[in-house]
N, CA, C and O atoms as a Tripos MOL2 file, in Angstrom:
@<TRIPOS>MOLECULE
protein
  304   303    76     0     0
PROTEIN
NO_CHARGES

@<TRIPOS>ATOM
      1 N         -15.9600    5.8580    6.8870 N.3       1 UNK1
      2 CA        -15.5090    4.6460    7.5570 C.3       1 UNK1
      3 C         -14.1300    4.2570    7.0160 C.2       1 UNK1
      4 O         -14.0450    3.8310    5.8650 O.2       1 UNK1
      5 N         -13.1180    4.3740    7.7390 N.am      2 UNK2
      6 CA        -11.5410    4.0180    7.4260 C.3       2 UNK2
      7 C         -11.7040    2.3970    7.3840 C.2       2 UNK2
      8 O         -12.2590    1.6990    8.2330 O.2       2 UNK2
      9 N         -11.2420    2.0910    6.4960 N.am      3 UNK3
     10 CA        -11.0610    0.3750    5.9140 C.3       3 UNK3
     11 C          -9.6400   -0.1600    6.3230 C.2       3 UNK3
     12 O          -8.5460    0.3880    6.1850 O.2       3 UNK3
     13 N         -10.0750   -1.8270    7.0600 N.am      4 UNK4
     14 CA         -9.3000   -2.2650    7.8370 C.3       4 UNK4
     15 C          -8.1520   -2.4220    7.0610 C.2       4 UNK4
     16 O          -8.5740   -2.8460    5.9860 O.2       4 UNK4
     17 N          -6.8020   -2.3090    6.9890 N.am      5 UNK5
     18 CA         -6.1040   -3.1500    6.1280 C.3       5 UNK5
     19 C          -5.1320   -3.8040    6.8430 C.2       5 UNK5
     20 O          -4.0370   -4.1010    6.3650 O.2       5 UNK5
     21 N          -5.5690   -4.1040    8.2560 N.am      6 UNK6
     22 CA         -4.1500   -5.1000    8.7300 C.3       6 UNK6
     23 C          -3.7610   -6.6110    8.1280 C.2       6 UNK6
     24 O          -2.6030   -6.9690    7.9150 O.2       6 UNK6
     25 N          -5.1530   -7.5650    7.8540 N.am      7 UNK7
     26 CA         -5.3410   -8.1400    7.1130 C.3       7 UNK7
     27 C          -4.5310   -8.5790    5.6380 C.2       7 UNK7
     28 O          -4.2400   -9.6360    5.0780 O.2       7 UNK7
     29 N          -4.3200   -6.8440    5.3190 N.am      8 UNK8
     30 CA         -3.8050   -7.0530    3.9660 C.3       8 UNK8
     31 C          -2.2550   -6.9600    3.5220 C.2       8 UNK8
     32 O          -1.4430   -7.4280    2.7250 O.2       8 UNK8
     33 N          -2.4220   -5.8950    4.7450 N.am      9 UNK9
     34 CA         -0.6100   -4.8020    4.1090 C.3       9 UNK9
     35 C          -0.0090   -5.7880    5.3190 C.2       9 UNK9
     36 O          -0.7430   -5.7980    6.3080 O.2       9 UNK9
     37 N           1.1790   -6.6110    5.4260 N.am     10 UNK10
     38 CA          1.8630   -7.2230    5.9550 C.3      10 UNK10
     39 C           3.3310   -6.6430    5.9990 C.2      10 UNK10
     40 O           3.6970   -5.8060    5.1740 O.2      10 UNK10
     41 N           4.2090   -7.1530    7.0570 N.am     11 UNK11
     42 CA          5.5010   -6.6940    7.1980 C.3      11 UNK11
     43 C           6.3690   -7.7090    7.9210 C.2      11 UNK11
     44 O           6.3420   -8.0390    9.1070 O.2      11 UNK11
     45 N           7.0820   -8.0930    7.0110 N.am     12 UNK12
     46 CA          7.9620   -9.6600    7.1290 C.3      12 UNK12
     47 C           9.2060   -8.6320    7.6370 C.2      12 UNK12
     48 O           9.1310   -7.4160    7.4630 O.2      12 UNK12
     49 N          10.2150   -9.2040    8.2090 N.am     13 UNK13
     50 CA         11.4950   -8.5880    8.0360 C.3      13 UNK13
     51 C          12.6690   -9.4770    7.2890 C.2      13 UNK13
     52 O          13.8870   -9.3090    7.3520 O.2      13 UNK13
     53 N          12.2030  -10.1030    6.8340 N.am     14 UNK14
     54 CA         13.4110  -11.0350    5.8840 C.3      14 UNK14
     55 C          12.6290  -10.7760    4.1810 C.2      14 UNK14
     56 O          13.2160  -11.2860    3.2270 O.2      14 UNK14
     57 N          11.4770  -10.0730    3.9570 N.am     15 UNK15
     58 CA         10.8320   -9.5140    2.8370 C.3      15 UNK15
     59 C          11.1210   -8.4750    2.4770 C.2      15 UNK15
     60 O          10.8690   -7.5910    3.2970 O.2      15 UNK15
     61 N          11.7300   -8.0400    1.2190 N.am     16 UNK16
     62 CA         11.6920   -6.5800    0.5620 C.3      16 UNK16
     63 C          12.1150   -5.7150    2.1810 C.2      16 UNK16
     64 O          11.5730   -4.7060    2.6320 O.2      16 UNK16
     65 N          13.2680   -6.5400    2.7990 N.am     17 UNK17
     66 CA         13.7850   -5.2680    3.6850 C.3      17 UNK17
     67 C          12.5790   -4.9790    4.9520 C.2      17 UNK17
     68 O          12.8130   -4.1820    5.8600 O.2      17 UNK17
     69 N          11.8470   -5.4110    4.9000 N.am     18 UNK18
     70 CA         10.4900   -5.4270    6.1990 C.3      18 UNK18
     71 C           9.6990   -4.4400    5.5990 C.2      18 UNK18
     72 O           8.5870   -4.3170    6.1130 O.2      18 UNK18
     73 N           9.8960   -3.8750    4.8800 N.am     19 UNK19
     74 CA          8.7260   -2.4430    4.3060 C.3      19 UNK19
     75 C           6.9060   -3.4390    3.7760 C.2      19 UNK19
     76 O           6.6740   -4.4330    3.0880 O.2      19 UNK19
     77 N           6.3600   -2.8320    4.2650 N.am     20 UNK20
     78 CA          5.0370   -3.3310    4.4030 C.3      20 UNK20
     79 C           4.4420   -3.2610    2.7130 C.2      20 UNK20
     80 O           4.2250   -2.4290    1.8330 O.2      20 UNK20
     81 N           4.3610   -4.6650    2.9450 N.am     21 UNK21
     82 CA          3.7100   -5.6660    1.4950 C.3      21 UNK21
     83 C           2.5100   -5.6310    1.5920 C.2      21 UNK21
     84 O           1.8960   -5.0560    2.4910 O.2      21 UNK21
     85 N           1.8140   -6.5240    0.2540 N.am     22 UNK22
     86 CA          0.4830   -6.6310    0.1970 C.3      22 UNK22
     87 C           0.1600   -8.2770    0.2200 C.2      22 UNK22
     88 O           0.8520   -9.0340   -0.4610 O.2      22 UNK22
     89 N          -0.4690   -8.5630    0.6950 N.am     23 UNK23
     90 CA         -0.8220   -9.9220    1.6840 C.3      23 UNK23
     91 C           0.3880  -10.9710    1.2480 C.2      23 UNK23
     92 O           0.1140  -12.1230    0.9130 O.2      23 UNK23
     93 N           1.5750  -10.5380    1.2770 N.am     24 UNK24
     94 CA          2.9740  -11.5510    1.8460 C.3      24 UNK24
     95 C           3.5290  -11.8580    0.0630 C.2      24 UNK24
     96 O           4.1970  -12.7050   -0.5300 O.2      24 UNK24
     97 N           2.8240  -10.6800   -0.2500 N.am     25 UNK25
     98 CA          3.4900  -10.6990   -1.7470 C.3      25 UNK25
     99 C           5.2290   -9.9220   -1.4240 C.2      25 UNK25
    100 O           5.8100   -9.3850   -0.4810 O.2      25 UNK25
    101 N           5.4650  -10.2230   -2.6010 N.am     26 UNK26
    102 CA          6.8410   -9.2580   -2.6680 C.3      26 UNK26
    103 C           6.1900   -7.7270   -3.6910 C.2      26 UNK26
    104 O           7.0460   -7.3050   -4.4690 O.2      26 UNK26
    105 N           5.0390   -7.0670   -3.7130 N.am     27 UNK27
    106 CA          4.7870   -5.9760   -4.1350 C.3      27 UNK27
    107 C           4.7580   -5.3700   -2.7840 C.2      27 UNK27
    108 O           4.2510   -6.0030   -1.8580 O.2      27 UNK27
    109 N           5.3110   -4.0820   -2.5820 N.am     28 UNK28
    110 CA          5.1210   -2.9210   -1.3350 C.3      28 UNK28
    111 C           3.8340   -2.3460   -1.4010 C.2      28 UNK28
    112 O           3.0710   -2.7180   -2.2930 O.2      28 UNK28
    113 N           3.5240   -1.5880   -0.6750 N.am     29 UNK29
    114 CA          2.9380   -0.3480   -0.3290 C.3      29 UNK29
    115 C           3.3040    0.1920   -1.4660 C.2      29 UNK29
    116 O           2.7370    0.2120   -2.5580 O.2      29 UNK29
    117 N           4.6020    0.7580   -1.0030 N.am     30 UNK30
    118 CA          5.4120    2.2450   -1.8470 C.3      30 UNK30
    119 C           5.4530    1.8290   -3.5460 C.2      30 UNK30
    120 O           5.2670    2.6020   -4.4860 O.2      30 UNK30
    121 N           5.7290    0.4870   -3.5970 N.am     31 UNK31
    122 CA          5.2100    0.4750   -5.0150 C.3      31 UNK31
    123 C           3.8800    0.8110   -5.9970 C.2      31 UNK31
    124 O           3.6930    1.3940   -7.0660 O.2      31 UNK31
    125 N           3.3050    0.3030   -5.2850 N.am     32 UNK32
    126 CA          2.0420    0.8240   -5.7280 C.3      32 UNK32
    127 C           1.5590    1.9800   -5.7070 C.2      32 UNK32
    128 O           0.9740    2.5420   -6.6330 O.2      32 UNK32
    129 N           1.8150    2.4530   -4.4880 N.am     33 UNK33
    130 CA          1.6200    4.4960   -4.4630 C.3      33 UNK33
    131 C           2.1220    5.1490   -5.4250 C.2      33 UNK33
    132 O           1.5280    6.0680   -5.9880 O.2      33 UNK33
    133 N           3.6380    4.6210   -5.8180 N.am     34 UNK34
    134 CA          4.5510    5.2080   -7.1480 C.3      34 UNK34
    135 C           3.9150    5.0710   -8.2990 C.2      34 UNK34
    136 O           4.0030    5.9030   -9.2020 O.2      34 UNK34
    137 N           3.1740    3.9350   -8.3680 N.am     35 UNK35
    138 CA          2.7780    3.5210   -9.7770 C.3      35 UNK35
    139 C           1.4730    4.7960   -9.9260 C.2      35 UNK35
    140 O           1.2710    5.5820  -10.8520 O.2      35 UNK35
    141 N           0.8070    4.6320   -8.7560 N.am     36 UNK36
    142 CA         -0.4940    5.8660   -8.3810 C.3      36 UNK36
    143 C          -0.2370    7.2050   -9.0690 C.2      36 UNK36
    144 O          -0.8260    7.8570   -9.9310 O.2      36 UNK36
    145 N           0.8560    7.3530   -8.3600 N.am     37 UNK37
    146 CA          1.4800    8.7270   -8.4730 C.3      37 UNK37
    147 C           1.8240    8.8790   -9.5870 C.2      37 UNK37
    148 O           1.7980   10.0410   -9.9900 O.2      37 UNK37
    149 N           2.3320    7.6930  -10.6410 N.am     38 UNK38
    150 CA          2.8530    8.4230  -11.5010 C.3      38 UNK38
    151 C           1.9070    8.2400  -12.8160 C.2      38 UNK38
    152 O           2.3420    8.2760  -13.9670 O.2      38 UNK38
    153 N           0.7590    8.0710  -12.5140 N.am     39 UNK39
    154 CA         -0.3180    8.0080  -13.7140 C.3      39 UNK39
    155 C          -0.9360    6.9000  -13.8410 C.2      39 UNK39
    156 O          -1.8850    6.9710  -14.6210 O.2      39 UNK39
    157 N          -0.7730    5.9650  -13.4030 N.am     40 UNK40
    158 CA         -1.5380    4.9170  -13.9340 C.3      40 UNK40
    159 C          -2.5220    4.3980  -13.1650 C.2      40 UNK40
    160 O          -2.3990    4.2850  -11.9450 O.2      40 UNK40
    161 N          -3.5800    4.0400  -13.8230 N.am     41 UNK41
    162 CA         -4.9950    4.1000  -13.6340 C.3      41 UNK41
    163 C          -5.0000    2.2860  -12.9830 C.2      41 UNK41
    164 O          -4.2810    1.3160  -13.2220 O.2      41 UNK41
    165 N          -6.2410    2.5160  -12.0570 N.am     42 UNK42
    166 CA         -6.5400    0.7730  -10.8330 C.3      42 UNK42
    167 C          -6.3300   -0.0490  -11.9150 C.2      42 UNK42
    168 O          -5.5650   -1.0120  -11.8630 O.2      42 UNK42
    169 N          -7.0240    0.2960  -12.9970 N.am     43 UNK43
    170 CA         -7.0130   -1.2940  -13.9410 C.3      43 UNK43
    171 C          -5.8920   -1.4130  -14.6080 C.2      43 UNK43
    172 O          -5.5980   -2.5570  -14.9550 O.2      43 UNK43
    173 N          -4.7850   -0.0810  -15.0420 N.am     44 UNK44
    174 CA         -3.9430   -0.7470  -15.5710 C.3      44 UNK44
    175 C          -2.3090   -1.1350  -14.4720 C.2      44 UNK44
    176 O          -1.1710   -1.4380  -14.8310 O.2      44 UNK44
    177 N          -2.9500   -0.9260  -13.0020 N.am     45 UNK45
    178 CA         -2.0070   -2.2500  -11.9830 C.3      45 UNK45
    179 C          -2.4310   -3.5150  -12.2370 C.2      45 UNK45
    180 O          -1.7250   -4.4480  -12.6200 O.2      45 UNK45
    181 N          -3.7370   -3.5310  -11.9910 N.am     46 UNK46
    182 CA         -4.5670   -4.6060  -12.6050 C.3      46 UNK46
    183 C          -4.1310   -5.4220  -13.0700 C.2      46 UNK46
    184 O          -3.8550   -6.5860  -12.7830 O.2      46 UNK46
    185 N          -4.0020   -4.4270  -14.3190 N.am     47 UNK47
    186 CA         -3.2460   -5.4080  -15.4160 C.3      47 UNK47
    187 C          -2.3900   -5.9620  -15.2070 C.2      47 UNK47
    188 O          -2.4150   -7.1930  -15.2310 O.2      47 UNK47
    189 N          -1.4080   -5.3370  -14.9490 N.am     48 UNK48
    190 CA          0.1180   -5.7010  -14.7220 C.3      48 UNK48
    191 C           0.2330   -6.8070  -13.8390 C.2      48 UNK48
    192 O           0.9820   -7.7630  -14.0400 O.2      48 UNK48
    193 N          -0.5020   -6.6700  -12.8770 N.am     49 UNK49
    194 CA         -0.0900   -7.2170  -11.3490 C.3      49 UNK49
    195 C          -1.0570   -8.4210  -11.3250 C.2      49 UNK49
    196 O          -1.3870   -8.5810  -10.1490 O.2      49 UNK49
    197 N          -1.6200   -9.2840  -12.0760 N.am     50 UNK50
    198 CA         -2.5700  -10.3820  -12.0500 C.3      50 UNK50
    199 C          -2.8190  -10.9990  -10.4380 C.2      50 UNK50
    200 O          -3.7090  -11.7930  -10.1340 O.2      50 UNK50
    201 N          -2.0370  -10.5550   -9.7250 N.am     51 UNK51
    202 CA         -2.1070  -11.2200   -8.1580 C.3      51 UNK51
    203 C          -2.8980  -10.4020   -7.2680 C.2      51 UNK51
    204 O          -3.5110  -10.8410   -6.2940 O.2      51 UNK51
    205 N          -2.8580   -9.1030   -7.6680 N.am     52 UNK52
    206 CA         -3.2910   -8.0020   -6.8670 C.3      52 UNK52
    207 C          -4.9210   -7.6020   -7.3000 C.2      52 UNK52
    208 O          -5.2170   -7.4300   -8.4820 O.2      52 UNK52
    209 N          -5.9020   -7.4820   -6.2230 N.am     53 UNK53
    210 CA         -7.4240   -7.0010   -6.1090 C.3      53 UNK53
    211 C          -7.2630   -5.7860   -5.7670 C.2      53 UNK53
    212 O          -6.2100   -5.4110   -5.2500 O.2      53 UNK53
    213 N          -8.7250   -4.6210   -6.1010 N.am     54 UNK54
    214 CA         -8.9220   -3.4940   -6.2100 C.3      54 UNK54
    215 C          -8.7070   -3.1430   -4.6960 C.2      54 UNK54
    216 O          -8.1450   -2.1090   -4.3330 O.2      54 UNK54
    217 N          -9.1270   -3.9500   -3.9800 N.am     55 UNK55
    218 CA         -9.0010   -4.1960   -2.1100 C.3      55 UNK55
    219 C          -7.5800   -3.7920   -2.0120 C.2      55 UNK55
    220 O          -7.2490   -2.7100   -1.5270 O.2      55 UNK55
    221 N          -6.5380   -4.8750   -2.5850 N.am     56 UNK56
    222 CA         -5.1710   -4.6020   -2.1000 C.3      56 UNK56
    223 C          -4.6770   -2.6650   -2.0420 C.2      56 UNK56
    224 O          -4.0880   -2.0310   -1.1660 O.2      56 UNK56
    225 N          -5.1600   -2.2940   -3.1900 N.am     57 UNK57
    226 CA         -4.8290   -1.0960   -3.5910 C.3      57 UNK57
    227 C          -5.8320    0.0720   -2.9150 C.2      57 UNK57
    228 O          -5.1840    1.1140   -2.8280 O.2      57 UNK57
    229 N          -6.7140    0.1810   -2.5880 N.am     58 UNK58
    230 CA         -7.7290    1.0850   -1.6140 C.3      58 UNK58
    231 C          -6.4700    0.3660   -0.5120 C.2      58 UNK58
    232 O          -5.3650    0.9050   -0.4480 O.2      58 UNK58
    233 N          -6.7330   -0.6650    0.1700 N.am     59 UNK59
    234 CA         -5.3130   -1.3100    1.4210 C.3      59 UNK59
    235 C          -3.7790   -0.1520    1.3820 C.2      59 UNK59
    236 O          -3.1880    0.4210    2.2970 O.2      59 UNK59
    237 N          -3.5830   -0.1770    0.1040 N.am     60 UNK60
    238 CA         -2.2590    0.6230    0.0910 C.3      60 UNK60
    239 C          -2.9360    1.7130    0.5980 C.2      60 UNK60
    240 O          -3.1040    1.9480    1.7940 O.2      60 UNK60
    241 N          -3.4050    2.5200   -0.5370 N.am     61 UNK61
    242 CA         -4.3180    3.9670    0.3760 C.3      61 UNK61
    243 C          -4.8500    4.2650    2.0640 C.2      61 UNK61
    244 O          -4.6880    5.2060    2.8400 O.2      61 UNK61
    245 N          -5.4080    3.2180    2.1320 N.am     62 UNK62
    246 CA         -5.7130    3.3540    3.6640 C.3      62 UNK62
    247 C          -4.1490    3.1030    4.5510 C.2      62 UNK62
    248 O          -3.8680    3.7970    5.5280 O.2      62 UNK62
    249 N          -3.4430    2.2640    4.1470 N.am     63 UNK63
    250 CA         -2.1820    2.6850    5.2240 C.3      63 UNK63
    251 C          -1.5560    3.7650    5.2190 C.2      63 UNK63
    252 O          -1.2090    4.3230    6.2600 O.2      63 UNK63
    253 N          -1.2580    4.3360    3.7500 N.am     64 UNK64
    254 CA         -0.8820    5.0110    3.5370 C.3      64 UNK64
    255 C          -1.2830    6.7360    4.2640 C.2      64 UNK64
    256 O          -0.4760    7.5350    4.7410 O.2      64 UNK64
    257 N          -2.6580    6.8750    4.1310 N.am     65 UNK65
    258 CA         -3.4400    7.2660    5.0150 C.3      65 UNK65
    259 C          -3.2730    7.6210    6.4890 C.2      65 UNK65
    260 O          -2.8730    8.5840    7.1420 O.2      65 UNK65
    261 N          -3.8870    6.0950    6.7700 N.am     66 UNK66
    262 CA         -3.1430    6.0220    8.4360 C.3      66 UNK66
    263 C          -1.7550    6.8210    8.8980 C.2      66 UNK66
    264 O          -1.4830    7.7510    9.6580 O.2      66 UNK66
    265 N          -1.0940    6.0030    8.0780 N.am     67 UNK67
    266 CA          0.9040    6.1390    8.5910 C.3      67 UNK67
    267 C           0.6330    8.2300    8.7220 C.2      67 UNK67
    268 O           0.8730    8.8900    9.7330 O.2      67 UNK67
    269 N           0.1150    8.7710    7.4190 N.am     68 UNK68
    270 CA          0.2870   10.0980    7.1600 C.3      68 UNK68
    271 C          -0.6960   10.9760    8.3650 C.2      68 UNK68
    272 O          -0.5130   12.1740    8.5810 O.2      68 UNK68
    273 N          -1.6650   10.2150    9.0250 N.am     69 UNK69
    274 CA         -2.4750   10.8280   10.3620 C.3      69 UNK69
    275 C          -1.7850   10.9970   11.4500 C.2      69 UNK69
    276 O          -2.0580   11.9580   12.1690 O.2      69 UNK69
    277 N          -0.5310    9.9160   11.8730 N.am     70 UNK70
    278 CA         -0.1790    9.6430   12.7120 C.3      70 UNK70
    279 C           0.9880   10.3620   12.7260 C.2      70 UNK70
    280 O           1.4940   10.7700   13.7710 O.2      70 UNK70
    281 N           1.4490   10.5450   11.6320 N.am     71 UNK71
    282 CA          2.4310   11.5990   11.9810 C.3      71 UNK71
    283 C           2.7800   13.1120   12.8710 C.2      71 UNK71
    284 O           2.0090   14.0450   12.6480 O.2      71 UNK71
    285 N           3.7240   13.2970   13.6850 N.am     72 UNK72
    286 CA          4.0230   14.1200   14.2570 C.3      72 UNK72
    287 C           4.1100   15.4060   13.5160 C.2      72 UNK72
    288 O           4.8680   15.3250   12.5490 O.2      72 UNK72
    289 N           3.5730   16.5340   13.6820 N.am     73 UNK73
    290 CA          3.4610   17.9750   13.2840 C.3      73 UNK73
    291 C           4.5610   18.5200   13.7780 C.2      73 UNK73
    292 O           5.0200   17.9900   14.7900 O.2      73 UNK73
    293 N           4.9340   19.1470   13.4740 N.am     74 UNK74
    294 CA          5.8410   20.4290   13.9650 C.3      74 UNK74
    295 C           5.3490   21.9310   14.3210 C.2      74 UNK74
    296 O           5.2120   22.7290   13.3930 O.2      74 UNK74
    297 N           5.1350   22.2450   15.3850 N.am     75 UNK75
    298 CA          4.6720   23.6440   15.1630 C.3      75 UNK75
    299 C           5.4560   24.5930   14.7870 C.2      75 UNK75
    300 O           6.6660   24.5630   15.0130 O.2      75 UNK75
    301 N           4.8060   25.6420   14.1090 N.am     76 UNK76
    302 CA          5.1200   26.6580   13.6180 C.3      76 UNK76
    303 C           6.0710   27.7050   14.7270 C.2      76 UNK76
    304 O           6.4700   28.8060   14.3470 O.2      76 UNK76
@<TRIPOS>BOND
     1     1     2 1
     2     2     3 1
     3     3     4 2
     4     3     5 am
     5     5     6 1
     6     6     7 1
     7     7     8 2
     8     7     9 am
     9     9    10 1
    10    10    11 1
    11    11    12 2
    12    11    13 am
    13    13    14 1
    14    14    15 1
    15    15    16 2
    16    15    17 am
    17    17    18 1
    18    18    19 1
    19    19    20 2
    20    19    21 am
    21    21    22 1
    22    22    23 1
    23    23    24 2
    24    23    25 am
    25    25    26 1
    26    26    27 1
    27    27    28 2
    28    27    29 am
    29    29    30 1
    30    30    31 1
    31    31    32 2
    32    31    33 am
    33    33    34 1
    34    34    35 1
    35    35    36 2
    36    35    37 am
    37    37    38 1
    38    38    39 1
    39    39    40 2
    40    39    41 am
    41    41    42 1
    42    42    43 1
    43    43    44 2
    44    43    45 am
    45    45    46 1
    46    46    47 1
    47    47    48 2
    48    47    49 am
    49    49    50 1
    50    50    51 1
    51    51    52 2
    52    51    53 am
    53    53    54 1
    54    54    55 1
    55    55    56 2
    56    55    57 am
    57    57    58 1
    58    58    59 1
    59    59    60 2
    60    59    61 am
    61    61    62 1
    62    62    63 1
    63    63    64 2
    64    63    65 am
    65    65    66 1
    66    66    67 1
    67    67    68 2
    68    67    69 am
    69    69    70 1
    70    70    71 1
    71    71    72 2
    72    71    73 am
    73    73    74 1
    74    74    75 1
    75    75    76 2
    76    75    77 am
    77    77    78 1
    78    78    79 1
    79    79    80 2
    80    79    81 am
    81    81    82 1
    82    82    83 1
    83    83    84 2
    84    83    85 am
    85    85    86 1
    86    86    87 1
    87    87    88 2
    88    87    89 am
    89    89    90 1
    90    90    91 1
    91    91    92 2
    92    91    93 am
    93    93    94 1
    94    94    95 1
    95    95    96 2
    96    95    97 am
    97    97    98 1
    98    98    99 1
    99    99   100 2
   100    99   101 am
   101   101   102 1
   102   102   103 1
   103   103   104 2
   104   103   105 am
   105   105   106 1
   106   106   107 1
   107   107   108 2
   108   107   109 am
   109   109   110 1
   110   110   111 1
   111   111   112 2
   112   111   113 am
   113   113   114 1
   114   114   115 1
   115   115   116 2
   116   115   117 am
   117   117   118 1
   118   118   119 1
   119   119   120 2
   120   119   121 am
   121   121   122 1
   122   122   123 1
   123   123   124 2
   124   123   125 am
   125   125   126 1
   126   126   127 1
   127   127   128 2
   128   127   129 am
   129   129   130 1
   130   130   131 1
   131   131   132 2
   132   131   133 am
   133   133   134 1
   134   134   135 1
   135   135   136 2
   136   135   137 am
   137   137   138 1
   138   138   139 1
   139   139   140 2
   140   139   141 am
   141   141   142 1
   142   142   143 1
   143   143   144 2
   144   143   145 am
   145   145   146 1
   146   146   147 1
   147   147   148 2
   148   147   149 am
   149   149   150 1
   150   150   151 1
   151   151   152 2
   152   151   153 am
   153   153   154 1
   154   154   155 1
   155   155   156 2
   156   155   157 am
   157   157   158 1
   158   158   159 1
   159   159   160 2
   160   159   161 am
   161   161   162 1
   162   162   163 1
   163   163   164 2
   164   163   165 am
   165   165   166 1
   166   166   167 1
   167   167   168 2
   168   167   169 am
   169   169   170 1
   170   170   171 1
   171   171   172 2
   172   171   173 am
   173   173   174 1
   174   174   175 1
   175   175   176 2
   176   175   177 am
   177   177   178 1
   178   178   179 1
   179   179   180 2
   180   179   181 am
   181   181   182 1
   182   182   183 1
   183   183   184 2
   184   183   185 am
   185   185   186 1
   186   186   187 1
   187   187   188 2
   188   187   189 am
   189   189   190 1
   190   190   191 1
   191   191   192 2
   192   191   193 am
   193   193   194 1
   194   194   195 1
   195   195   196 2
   196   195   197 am
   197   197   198 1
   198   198   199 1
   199   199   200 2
   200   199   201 am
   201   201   202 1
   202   202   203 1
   203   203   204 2
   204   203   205 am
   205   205   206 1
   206   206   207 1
   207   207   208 2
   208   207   209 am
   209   209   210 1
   210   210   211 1
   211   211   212 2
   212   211   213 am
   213   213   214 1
   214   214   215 1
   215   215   216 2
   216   215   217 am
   217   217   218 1
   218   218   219 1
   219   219   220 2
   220   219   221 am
   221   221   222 1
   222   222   223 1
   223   223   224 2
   224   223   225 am
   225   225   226 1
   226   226   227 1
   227   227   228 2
   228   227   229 am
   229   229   230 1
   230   230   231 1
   231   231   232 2
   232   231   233 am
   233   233   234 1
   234   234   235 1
   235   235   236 2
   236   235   237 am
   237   237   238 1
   238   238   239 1
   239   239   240 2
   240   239   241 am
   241   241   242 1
   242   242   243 1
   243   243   244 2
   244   243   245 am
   245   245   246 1
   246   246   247 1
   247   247   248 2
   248   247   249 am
   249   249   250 1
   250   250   251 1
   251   251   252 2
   252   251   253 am
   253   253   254 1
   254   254   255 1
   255   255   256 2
   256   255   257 am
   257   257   258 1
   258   258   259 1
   259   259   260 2
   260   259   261 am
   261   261   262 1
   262   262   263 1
   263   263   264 2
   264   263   265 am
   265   265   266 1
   266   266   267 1
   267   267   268 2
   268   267   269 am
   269   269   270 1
   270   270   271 1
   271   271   272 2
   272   271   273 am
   273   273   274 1
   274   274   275 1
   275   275   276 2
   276   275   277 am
   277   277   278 1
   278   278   279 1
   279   279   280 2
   280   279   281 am
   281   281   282 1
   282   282   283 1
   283   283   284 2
   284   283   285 am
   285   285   286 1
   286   286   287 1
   287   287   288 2
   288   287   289 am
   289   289   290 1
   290   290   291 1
   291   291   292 2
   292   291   293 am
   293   293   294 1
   294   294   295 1
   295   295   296 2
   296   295   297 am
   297   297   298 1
   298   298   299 1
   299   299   300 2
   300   299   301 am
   301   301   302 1
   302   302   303 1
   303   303   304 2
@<TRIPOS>SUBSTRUCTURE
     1 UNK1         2 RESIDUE 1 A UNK
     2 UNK2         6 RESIDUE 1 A UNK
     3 UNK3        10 RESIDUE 1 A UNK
     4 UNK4        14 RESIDUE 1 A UNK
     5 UNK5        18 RESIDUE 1 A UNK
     6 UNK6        22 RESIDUE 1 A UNK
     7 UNK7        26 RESIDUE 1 A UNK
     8 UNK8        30 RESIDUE 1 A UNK
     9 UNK9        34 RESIDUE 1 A UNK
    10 UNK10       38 RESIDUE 1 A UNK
    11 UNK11       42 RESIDUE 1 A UNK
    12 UNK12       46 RESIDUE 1 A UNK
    13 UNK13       50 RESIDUE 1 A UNK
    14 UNK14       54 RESIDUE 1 A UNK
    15 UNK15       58 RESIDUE 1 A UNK
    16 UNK16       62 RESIDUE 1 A UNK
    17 UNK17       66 RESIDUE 1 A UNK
    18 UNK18       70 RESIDUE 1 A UNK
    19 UNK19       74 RESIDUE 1 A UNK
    20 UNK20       78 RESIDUE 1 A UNK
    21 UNK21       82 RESIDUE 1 A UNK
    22 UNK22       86 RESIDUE 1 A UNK
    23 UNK23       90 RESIDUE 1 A UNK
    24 UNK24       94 RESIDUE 1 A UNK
    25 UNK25       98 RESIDUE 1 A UNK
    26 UNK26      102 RESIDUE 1 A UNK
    27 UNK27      106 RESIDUE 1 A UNK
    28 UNK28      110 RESIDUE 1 A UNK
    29 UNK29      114 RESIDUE 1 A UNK
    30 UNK30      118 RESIDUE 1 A UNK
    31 UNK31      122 RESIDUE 1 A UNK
    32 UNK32      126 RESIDUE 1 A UNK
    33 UNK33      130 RESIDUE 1 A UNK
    34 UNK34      134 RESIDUE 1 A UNK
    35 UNK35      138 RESIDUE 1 A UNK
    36 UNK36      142 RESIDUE 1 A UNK
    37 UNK37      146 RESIDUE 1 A UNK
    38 UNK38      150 RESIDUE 1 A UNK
    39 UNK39      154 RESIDUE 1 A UNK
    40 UNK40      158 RESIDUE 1 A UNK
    41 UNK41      162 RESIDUE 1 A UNK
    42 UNK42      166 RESIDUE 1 A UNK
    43 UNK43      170 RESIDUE 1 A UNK
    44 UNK44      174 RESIDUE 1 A UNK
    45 UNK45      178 RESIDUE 1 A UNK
    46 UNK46      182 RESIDUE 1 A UNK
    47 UNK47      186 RESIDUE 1 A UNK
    48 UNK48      190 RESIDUE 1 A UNK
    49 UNK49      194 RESIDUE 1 A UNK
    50 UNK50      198 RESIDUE 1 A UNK
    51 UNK51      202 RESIDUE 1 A UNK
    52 UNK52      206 RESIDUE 1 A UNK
    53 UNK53      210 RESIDUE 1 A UNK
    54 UNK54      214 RESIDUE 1 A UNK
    55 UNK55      218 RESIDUE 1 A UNK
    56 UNK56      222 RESIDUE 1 A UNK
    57 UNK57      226 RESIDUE 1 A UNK
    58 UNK58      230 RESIDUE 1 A UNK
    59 UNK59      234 RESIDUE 1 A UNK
    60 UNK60      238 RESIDUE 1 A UNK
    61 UNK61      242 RESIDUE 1 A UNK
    62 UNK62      246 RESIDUE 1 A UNK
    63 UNK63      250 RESIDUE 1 A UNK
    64 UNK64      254 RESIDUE 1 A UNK
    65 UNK65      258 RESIDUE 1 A UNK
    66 UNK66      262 RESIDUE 1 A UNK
    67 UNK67      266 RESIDUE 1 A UNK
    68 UNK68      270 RESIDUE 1 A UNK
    69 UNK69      274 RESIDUE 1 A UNK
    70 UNK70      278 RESIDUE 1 A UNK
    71 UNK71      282 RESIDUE 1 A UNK
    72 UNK72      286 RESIDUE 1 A UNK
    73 UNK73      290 RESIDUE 1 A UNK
    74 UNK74      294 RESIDUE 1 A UNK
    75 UNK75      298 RESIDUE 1 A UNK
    76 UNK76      302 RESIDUE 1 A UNK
């Protein structure tokens, strides 16, 4: 079951450039994926990020997700 995140991941255009936030924070998407990516574990965003729930971050994943389904292929 793919989890809703319209709810969560928002996209202002006078915010961080319009790149899709987490519920009208100034944290991105792409921030959080980076932080993903580059080692650090749910609890220690957690930590860091006192504003942000385990929801927001599965939210990043599932758009992240999405955006990467929807993308156009190239054939071979």
């Amino acid at each position: 079951m793919t989890m809703d995140y319209t709810k969560i991941i928002t996209i202002e255009p006078g915010k961080r450039g319009g790149k899709p936030c987490i519920r009208g924070l100034r944290i991105t998407v792409y921030d959080v994926l980076e932080y993903l990516a580059s080692g650090m574990t749910e609890a220690e965003i957690l930590q860091d990020f006192p504003d942000l729930t385990s929801e927001d971050i599965r939210a990043c994943l599932a758009f992240a997700a999405d955006r990467e389904r929807k993308l156009v292929t190239i054939p071979s």
